[in-house]
C-alpha positions as CSV (number, residue, x, y, z in Angstrom):
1,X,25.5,-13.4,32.4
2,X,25.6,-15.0,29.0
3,X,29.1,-14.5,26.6
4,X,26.5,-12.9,23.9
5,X,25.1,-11.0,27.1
6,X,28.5,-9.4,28.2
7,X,29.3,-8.9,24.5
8,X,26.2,-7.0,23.4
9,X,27.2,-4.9,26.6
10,X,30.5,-4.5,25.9
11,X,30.1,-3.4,22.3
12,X,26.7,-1.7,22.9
13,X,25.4,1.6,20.5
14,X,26.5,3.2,23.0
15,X,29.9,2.1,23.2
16,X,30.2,2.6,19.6
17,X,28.7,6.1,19.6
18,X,31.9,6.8,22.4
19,X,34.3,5.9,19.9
20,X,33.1,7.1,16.9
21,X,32.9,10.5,19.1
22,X,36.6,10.0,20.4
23,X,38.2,9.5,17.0
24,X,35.9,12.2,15.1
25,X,35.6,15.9,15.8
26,X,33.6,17.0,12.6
27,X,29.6,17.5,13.0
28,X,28.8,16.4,9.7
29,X,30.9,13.2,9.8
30,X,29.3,12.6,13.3
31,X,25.8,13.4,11.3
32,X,26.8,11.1,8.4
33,X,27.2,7.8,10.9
34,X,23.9,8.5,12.2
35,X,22.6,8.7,8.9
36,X,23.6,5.4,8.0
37,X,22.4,4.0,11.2
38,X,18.9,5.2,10.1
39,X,19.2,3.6,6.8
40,X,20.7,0.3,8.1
41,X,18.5,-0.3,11.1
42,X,15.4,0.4,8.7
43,X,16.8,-3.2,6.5
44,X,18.2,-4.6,10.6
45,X,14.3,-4.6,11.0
46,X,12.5,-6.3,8.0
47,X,15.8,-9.0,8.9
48,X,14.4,-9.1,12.0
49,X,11.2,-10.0,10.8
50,X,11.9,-12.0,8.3
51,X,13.8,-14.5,10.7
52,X,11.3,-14.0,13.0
53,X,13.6,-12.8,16.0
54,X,12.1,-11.2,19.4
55,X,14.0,-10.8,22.5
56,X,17.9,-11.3,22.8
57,X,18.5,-12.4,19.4
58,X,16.6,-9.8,17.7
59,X,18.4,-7.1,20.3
60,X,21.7,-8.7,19.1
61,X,21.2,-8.2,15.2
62,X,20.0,-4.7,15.6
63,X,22.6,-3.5,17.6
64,X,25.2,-5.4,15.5
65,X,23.4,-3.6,12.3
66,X,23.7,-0.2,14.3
67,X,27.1,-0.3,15.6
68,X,28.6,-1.3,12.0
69,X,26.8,1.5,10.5
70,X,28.4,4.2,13.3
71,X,31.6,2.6,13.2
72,X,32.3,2.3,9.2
73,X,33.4,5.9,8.9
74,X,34.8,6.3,12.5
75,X,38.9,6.5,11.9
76,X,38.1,8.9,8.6
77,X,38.8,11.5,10.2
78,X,42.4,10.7,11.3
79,X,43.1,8.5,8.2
80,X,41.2,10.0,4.9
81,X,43.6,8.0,2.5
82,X,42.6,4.7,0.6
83,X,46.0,3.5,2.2
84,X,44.7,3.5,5.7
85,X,40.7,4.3,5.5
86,X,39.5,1.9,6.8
87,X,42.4,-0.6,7.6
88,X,43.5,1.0,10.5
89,X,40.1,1.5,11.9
90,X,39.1,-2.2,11.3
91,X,42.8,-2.9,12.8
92,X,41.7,-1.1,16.4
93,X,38.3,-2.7,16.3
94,X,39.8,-6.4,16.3
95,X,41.9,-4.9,19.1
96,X,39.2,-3.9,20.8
97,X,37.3,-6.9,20.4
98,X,34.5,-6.0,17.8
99,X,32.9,-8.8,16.1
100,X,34.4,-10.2,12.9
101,X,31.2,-9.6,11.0
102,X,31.1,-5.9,11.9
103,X,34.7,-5.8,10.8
104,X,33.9,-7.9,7.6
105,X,31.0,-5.0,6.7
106,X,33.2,-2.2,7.3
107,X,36.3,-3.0,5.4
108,X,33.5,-4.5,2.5
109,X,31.8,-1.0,2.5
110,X,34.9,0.2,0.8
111,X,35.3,-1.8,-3.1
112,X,39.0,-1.0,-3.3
113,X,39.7,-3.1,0.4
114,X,39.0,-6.4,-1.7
115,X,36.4,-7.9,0.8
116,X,33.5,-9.5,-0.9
117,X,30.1,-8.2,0.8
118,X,28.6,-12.0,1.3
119,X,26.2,-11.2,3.9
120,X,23.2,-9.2,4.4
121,X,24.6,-6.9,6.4
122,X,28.0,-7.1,4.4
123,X,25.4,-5.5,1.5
124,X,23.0,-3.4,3.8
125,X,25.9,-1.3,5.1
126,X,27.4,-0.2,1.5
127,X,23.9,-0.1,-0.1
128,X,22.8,2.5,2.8
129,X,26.3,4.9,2.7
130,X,26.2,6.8,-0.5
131,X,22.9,7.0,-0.2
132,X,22.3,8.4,3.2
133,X,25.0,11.0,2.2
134,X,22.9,11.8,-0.9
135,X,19.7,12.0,0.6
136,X,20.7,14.6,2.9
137,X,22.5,16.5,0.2
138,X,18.7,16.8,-1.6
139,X,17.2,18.0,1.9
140,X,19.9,20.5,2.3
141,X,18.8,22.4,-1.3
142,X,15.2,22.3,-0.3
143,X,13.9,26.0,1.3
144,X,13.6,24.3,4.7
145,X,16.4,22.2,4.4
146,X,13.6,19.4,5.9
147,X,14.2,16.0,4.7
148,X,10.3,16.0,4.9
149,X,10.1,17.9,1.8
150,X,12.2,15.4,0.1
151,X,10.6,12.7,-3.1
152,X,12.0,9.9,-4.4
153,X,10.7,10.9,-7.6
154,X,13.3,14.5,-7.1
155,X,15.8,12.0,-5.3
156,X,15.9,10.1,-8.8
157,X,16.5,13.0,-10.7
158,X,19.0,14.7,-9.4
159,X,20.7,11.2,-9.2
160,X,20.9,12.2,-12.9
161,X,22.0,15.1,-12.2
162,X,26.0,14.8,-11.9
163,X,26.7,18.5,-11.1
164,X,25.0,17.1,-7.9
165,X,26.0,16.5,-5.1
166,X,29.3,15.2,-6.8
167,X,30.5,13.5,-3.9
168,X,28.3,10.8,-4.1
169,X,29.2,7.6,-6.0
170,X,26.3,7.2,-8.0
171,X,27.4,3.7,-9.0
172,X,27.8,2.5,-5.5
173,X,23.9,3.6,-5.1
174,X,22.9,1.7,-8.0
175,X,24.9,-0.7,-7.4
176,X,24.0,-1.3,-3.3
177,X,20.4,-1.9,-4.6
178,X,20.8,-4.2,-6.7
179,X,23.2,-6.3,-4.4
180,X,20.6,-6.4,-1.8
181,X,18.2,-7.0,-4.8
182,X,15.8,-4.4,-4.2
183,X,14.8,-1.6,-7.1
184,X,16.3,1.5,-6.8
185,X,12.9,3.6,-6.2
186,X,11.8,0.9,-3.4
187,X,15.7,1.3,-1.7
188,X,15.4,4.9,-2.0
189,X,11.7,4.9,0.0
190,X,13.1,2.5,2.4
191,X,16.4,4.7,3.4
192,X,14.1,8.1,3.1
193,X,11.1,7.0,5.6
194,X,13.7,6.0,7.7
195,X,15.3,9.2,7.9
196,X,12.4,11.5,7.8
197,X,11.4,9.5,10.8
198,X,14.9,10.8,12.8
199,X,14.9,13.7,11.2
200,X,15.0,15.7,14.2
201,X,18.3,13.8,15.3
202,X,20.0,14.2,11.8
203,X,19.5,17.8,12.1
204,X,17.2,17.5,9.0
């Protein structure tokens, strides 16, 4: 077995999803990582493409793209404060042997840790949070509380909208898209097909 064998074993999704479940209780935070895991494996695949990766190597970047996104959040719970979140969860990771770039995306997903997002998944991770958050918000007012009901066109709106959903960092949205250099309405499409795709998973 090959070192980028044993770690893609040892740090699989569904090792991830196992820790992310140990540290956090809440449904909706649990709902939240998988959210972003939608949104983040939708830009892990066009990566993909674009590199023009099949077998092991394309494995490897997906489930590195998916394991950042269920991990970013995962010591929230326990530490909520911009003292700790997410230092002492990026602190048990290298512990626990996660890869440096997975750490690098998590503790860059949050502006105030000082880590510059340099790489695309550095930028794919905090492009997809806010958003993912927000995009359930909108399918949560609709009558069937489907994300299948759910526009872009409404989704830009009640951006505008700051009585909205006001836990959502509108600048981080704007400014996600425009680090990964993608327009707002195309990033919004992206993150939305993704998600009306899972739907069923996300509870939405």
């Amino acid at each position: 077995m090959t070192d980028n064998t044993t770690s893609l074993t040892a740090h699989s999704r569904a090792a991830a999803w196992q820790l992310l479940t140990e540290w956090t209780a809440g449904e909706s935070l649990r709902k939240h990582a998988l959210g972003v895991e939608t949104c983040v494996l939708a830009y892990a695949h066009q990566e993909a493409d674009r590199l023009a990766l099949t077998g092991q190597p394309r494995a490897e970047l997906l489930n590195l793209y998916a394991t950042t996104a269920l991990l970013h959040d995962f010591d929230y719970e326990r530490h909520p404060s911009l003292e700790e979140h997410p230092f002492v969860g990026v602190g048990e990771l290298e512990r626990l042997g996660w890869p440096l770039a997975l750490r690098t995306a998590i503790l860059g997903h949050a502006g105030y840790s000082g880590t510059p997002r340099v790489t695309h998944l550095d930028k794919t991770l905090f492009a997809c949070d806010e958003l993912s958050g927000f995009l359930t918000a909108c399918a949560r007012v609709k009558p069937s509380k489907s994300i299948a009901e759910v526009e872009v066109a409404s989704v830009r709106r009640k951006l505008k909208d700051k009585a909205f959903a006001r836990g959502v960092n509108r600048e981080d949205v704007i400014q996600g898209a425009a680090e990964m250099g993608i327009e707002l309405d195309a990033h919004i499409a992206i993150c939305l097909a993704a998600m009306q795709a899972r739907a069923a998973e996300l509870g939405l």
